[in-house]
C-alpha positions as CSV (number, residue, x, y, z in Angstrom):
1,X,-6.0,-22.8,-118.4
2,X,-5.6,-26.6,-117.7
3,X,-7.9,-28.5,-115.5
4,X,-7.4,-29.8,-111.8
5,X,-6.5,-33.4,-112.2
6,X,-9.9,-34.3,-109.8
7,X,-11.7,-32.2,-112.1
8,X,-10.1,-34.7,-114.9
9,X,-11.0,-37.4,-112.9
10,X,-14.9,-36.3,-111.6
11,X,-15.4,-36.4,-115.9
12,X,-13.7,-39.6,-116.1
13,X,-16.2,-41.0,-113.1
14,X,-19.4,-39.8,-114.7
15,X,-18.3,-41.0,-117.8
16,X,-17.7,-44.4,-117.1
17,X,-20.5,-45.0,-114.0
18,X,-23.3,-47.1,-115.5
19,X,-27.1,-46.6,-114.5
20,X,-26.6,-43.9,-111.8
21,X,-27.8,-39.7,-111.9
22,X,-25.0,-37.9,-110.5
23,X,-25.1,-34.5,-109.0
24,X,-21.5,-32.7,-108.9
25,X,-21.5,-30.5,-105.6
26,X,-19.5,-27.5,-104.8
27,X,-20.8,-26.8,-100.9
28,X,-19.5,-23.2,-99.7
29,X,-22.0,-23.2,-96.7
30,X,-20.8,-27.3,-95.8
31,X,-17.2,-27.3,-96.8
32,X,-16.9,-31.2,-95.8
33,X,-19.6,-32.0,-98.5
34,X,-18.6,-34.3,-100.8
35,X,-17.8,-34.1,-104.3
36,X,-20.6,-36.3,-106.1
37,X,-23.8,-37.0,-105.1
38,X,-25.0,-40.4,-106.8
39,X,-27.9,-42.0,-107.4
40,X,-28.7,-45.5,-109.0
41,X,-31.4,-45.0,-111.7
42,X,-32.3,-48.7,-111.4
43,X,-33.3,-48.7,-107.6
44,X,-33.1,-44.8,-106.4
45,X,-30.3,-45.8,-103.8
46,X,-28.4,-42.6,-102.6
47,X,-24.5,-42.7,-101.9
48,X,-22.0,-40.1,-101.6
49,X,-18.5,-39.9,-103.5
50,X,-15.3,-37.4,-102.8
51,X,-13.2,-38.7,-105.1
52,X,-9.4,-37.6,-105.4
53,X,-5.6,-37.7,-107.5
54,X,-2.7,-38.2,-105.6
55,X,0.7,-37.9,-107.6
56,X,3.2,-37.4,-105.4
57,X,3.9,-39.2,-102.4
58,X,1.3,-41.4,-100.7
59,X,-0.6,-38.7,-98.5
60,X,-4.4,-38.3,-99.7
61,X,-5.3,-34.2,-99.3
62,X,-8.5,-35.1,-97.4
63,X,-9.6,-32.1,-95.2
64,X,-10.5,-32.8,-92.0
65,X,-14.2,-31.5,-92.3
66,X,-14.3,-34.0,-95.4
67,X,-12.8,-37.0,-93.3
68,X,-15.4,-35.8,-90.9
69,X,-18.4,-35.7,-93.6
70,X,-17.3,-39.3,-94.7
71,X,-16.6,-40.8,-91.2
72,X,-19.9,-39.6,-89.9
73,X,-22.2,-40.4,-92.8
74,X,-21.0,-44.3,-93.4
75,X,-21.3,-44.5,-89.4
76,X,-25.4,-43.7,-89.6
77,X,-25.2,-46.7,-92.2
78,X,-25.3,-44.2,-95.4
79,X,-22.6,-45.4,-98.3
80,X,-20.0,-42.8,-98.7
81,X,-17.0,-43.4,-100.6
82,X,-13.6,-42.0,-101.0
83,X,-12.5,-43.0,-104.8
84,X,-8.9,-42.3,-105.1
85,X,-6.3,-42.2,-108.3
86,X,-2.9,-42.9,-108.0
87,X,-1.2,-42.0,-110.5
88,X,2.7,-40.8,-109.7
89,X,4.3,-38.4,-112.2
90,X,5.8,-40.3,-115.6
91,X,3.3,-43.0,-115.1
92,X,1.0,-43.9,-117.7
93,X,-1.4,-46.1,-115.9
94,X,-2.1,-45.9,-112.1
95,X,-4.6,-47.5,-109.7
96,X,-7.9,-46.5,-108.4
97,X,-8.3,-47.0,-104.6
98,X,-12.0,-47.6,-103.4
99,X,-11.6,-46.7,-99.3
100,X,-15.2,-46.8,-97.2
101,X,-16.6,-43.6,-95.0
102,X,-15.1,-45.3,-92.1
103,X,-11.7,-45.3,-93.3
104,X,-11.4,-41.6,-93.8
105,X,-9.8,-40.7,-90.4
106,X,-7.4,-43.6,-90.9
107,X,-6.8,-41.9,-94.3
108,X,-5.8,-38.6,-93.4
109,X,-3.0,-40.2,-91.3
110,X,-1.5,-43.1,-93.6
111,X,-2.6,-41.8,-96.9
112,X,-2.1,-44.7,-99.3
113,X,-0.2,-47.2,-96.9
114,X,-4.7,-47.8,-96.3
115,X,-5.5,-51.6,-97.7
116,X,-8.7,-50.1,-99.9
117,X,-12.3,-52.1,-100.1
118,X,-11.2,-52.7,-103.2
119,X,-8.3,-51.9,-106.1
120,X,-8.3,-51.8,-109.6
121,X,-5.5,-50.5,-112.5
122,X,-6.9,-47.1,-113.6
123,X,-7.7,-48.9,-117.2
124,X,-9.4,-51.8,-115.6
125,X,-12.1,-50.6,-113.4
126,X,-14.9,-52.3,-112.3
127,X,-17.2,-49.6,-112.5
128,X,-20.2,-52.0,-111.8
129,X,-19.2,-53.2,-108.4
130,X,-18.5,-49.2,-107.6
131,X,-22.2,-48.2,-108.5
132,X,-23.2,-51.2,-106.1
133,X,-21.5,-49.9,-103.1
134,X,-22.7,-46.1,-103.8
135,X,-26.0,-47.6,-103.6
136,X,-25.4,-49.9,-100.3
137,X,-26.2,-53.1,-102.8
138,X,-22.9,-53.9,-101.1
139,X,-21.0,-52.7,-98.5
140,X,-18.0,-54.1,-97.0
């Protein structure tokens, strides 16, 4: 049975994220819980991560209790992170979309058409800089 293309991309994620414990999270009793829970080795900072593919289209499938999770949880000063990978069908390399907690309501409207804290080509990212923001080292 092939994989989920998140489920692709939550390996690709912990793979590449340098210096950080990460906790992958499948929540029945809070269905807006993110996907990752992240924390730098380095400094013990806590951030959260949903991260997500979008192929088709520009609309990010962010569920309202997610946009809710995010929204709320960046407002009370905590990072939390939407990491998304756009990567439309017959393409070989897409882009990864870095959008804040506060972004997510904006999200589930506009989908992509969202200018992203930061962007990167899915071969060139700057994994670095993403651990600093999970661990409020930086936060836009």
């Amino acid at each position: 049975m092939a994989r989920k293309p998140e489920a692709v991309f939550s390996d690709y994620i912990r793979e590449h994220l340098p210096n950080v414990d990460i906790s992958r999270v499948e929540s029945l009793a809070n269905l807006g819980f993110p996907d990752m829970v992240v924390a730098n080795k380095e400094t013990g900072a806590v951030g959260f991560l949903e991260n997500k593919v979008v192929s088709r289209g520009l609309k990010i499938a962010l569920r309202p209790h997610q946009a809710s999770f995010l929204y709320r949880h960046w407002s009370y000063g905590c990072p939390a992170y939407l990491l998304v990978k756009h990567l439309p069908i017959g393409k070989r390399i897409g882009i990864v979309n870095l959008y804040h907690g506060g972004q997510s309501l904006e999200l589930v409207e506009n989908g992509l058409r969202v200018d992203p804290v930061a962007r990167w080509p899915s071969n060139g990212v700057h994994w670095e800089a993403i651990r600093d923001y999970l661990s409020g080292a930086v936060r836009p």
